[in-house]
PLY file of the C-alpha trace (Angstrom):
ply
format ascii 1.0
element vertex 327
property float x
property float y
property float z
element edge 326
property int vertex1
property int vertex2
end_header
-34.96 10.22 -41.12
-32.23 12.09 -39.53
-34.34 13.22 -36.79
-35.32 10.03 -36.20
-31.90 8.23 -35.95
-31.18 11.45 -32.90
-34.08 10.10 -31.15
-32.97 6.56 -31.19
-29.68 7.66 -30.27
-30.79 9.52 -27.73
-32.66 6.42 -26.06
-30.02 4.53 -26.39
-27.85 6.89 -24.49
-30.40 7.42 -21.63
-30.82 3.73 -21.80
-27.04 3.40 -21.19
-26.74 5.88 -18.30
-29.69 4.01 -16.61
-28.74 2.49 -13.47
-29.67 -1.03 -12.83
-30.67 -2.93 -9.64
-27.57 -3.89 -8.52
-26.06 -0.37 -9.04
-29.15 0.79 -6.02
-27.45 -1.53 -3.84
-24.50 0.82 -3.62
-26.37 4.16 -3.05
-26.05 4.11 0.73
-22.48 2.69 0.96
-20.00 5.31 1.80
-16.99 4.06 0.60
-14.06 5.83 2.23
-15.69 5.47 5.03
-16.27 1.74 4.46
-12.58 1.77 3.99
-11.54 3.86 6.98
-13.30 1.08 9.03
-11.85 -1.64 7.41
-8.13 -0.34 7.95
-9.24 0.61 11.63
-10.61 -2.96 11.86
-7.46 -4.60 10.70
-4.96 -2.19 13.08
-7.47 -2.99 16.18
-6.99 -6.99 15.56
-2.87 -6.81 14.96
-2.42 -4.75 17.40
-4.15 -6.91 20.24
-2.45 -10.06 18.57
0.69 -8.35 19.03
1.18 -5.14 21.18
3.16 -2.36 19.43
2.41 -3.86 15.60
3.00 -0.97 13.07
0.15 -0.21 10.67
1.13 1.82 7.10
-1.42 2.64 4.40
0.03 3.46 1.35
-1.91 6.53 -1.34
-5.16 7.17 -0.32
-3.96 10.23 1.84
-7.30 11.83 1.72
-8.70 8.98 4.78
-7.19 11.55 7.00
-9.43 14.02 7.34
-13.50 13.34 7.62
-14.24 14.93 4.28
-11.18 13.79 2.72
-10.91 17.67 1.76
-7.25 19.19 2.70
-9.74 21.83 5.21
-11.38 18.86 6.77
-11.06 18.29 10.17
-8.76 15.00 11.20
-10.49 11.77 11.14
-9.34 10.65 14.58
-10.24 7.27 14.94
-8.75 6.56 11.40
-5.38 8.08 11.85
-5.24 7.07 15.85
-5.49 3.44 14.01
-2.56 4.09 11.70
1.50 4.68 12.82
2.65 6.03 9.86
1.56 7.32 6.00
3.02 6.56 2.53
2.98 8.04 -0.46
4.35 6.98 -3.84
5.47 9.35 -6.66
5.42 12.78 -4.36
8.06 14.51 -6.20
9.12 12.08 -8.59
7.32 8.99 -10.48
3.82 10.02 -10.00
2.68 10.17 -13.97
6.51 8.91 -15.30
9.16 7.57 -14.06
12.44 9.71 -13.23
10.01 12.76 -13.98
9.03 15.29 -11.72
5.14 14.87 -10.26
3.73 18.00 -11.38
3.85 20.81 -8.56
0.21 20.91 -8.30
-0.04 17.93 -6.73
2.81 17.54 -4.66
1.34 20.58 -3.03
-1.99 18.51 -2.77
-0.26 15.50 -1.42
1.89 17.24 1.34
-1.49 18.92 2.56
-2.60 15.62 3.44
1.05 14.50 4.77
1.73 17.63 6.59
-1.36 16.48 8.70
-0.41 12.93 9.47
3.40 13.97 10.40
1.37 16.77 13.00
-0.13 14.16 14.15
3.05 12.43 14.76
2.68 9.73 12.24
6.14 8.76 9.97
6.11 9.56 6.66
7.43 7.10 3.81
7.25 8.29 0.44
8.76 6.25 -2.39
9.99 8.13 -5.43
10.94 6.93 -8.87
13.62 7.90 -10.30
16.86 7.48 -12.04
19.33 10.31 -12.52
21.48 11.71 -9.82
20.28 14.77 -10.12
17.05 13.96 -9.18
17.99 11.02 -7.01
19.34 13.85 -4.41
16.66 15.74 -5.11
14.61 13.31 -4.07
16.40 13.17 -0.40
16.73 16.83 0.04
13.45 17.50 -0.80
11.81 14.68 1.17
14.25 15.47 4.13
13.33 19.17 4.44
9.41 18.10 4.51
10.53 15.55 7.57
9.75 12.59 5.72
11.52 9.76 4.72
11.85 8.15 1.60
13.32 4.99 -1.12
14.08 5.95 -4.32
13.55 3.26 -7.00
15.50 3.08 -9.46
12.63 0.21 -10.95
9.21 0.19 -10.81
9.01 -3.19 -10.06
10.55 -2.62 -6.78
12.76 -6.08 -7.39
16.62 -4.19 -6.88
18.44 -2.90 -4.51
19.47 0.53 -5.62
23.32 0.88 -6.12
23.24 4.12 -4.27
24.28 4.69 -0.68
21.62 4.27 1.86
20.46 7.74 2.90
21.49 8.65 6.66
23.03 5.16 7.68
23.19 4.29 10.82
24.14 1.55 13.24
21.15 2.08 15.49
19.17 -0.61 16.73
15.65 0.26 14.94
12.97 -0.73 17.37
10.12 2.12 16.78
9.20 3.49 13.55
9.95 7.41 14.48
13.54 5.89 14.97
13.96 4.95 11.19
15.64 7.34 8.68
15.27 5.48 5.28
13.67 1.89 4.05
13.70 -0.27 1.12
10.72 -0.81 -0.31
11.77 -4.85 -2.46
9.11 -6.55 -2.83
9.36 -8.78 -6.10
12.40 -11.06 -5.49
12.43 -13.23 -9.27
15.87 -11.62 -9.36
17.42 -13.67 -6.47
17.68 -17.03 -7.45
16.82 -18.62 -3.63
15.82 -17.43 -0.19
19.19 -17.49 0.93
20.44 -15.50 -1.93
17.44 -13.00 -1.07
18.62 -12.82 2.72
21.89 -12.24 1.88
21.50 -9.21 -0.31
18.93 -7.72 2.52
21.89 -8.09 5.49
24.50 -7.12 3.64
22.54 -3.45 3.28
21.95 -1.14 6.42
18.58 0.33 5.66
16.70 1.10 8.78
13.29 -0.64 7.60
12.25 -3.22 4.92
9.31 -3.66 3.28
8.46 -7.11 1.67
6.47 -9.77 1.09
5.56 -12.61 3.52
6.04 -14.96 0.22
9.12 -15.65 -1.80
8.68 -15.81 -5.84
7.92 -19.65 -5.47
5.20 -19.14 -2.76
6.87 -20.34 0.35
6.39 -17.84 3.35
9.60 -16.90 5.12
9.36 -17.94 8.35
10.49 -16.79 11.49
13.96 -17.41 11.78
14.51 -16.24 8.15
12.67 -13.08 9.38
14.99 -12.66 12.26
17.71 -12.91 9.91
16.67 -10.24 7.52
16.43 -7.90 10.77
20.10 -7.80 11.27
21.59 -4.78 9.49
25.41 -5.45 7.83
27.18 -2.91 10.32
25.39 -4.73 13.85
22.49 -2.25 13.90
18.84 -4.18 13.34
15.92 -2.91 11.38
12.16 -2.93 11.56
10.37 -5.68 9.03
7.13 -4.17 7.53
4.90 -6.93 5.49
3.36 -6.01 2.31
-0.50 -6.48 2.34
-3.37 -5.51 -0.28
-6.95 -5.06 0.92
-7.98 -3.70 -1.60
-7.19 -6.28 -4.42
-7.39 -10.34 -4.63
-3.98 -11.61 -6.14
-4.35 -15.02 -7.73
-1.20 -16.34 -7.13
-2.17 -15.61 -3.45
-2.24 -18.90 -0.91
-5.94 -18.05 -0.52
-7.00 -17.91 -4.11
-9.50 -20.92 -4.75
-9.89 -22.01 -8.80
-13.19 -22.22 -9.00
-13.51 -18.36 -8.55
-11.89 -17.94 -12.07
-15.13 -19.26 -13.39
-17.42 -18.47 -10.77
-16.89 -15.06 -8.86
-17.60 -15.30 -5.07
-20.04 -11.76 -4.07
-17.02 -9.52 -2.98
-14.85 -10.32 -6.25
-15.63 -7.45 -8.97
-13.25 -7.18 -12.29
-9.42 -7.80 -12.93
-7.11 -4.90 -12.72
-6.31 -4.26 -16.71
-2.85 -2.72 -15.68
-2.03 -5.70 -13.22
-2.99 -9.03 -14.25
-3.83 -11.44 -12.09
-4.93 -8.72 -9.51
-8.91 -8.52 -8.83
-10.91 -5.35 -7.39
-12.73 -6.25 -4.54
-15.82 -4.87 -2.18
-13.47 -4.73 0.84
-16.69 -4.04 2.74
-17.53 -7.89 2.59
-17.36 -9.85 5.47
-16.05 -12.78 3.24
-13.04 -10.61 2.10
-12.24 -9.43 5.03
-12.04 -12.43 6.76
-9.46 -13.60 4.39
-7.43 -10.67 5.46
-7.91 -10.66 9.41
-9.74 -12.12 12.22
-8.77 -15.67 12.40
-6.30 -17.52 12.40
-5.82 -18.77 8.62
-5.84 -14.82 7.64
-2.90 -13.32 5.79
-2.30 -11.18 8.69
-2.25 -13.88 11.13
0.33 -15.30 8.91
2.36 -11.86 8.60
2.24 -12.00 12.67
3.32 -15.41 13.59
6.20 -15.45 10.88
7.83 -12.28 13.10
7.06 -8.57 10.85
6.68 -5.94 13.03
3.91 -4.21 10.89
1.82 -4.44 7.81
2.15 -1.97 4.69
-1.72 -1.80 3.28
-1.81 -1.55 -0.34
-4.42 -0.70 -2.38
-6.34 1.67 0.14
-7.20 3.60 -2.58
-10.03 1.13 -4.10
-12.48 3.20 -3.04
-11.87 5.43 -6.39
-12.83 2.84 -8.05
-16.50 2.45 -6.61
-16.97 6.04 -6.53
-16.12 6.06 -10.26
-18.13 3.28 -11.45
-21.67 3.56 -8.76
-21.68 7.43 -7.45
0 1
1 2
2 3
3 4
4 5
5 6
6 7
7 8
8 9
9 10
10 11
11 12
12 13
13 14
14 15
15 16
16 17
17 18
18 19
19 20
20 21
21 22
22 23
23 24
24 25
25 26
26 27
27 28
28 29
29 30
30 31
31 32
32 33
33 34
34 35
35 36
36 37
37 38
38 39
39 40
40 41
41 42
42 43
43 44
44 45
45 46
46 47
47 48
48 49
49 50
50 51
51 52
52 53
53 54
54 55
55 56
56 57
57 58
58 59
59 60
60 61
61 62
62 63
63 64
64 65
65 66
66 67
67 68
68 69
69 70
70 71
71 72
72 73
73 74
74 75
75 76
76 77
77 78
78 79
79 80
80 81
81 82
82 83
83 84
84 85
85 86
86 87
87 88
88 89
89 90
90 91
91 92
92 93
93 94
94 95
95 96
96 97
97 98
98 99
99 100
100 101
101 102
102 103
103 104
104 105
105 106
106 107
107 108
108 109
109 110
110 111
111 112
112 113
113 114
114 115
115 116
116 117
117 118
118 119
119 120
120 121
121 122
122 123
123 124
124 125
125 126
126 127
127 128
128 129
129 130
130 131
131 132
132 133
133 134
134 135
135 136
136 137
137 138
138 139
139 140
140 141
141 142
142 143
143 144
144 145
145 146
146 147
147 148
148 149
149 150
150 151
151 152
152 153
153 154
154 155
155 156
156 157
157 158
158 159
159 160
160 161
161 162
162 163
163 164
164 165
165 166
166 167
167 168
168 169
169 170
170 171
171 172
172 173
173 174
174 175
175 176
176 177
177 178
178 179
179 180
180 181
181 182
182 183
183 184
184 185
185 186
186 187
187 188
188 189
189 190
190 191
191 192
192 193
193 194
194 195
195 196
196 197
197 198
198 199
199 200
200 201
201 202
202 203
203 204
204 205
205 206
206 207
207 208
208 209
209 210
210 211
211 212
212 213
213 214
214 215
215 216
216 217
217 218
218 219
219 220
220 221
221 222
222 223
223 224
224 225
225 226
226 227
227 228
228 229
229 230
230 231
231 232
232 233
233 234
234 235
235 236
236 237
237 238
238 239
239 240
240 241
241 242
242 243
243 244
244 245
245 246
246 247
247 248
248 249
249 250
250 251
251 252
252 253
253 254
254 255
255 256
256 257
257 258
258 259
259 260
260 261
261 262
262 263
263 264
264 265
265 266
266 267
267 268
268 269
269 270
270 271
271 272
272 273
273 274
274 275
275 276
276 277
277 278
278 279
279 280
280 281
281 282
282 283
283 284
284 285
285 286
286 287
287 288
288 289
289 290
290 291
291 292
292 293
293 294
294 295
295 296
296 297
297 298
298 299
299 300
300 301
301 302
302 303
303 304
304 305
305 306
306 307
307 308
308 309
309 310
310 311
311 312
312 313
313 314
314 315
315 316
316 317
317 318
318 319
319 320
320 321
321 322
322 323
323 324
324 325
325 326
């Protein structure tokens, strides 16, 4: 009896590591590469829409080189496409907040960086943390790699730190090499209005801002409101970077149509269990992509007409997931 109940359990388990048709349909999908192409793709169509548009990935470091191993030779058409690099959590945040990220792999990370800044590529790298202590660590640490870097003091990214602003300057910020810190605020359900948002931005004197095309009650800024959140409080201006995922569907997004919560269009796979509301998605998928660039009713039409000066790609990363689940 025993041995019998191993057997069964053993067929069940071979059973269960089976894959099934649809999993085949993956086997010849590379998918970094899939994603290196798509991020190329977008940078390719903002840039000819508007000369001198600034493209950002965030995470997903390893797209640099063709391998994605810290030996690997540069992927040139992939970082040619991009102007700059972030990183979250590099020395602080990465596993907890207002911890250090274990040593290990900051040293991993920075092998990645190092590349992109030779390549003369700006660095962002937001850190989380709380305490002084490792609030200036933070800046001294990130300023003797030649990066530069937020620290937030939320994980939510919805405050302003009260902290001074890291290397102020009155400059008039017109290229991203010219920028020596940024604030990274994207959810705004703190600020009771637009104007009350704006406000809080201009009276600051960070050299960039990255945000969201959308205020909390789903009206886009447009492009005198971005104009005004260019103007820094001491008569220097600032760049405007737009927040963008490609790699997740966000149904509180303009685009999002109802019927897909009951029946899933081809590119829509599973919801994010740590971000509700937030949908992984085969960013290979001509559907999905065309909701992101292309035309003009894409989100990064939108970003473009309303006045940012770049895009900050979120969500780069998705490929994990697909090599996780189908390699």
């Amino acid at each position: 009896m025993y041995k019998f109940f191993v057997l069964i359990l053993a067929f069940l388990f071979i059973l269960s590591c089976k894959k099934t048709e649809s999993d085949y349909a993956y086997d010849d999908i590379n998918f970094k590469e899939e994603m290196r192409n798509f991020v190329i793709d977008i940078s390719a169509y903002a840039k000819a829409e508007k000369s001198g548009f600034f493209i950002i990935p965030q995470n997903a470091v390893e797209l640099i080189t063709t391998d994605a191993s810290v030996s690997g030779s540069i992927h040139q058409a992939y970082v040619n496409a991009i102007d700059g690099q972030a990183q979250e959590g590099l020395f602080y945040g990465y596993t907890e907040d207002n911890e250090p990220t274990p040593l290990q792999t900051t040293e991993y990370l920075k092998l990645f960086l190092d590349k992109a800044l030779q390549a003369g590529k700006q660095i962002l790298v937001t850190d989380y943390c709380t305490s002084p202590n490792n609030i200036t660590d933070s800046f001294q640490k990130n300023e003797t790699a030649g990066y530069i870097n937020f620290v937030a003091t939320s994980r939510e990214l919805d405050v302003i730190p009260a902290i001074p602003v890291y290397h102020e300057n009155q400059l008039q910020i017109n290229q991203l090499q010219q920028a020596q810190n940024f604030l990274y605020l994207l959810n705004m359900h703190n600020f009771p209005d637009k104007q009350a948002y704006i406000q809080a931005v201009t009276d600051t004197n960070y050299d960039l801002l990255i945000t969201d095309l959308f205020f909390w009650d789903g009206t886009s800024f447009t492009a005198q409101e971005i104009q005004a959140l260019k103007h820094k409080a001491n008569g220097g201006t600032r760049l405007l970077i737009a927040y963008l995922s490609i790699g997740e569907a966000e149904d509180y997004r303009y685009y999002w149509q109802s019927q897909w919560n009951n029946e899933k269009p081809i590119w829509l796979e599973q919801e994010n269990p740590d971000w509700p509301g937030n949908y992984i998605v085969k960013y290979w998928e001509d559907d999905w992509q065309k909701i992101i660039y292309g035309n003009n009713q894409s989100y990064l039409k939108k970003i473009i007409n309303a006045g940012f000066d770049g895009a900050y790609l979120d969500i780069v990363d998705a490929f994990e997931y697909f090599e996780d689940r189908y390699n």
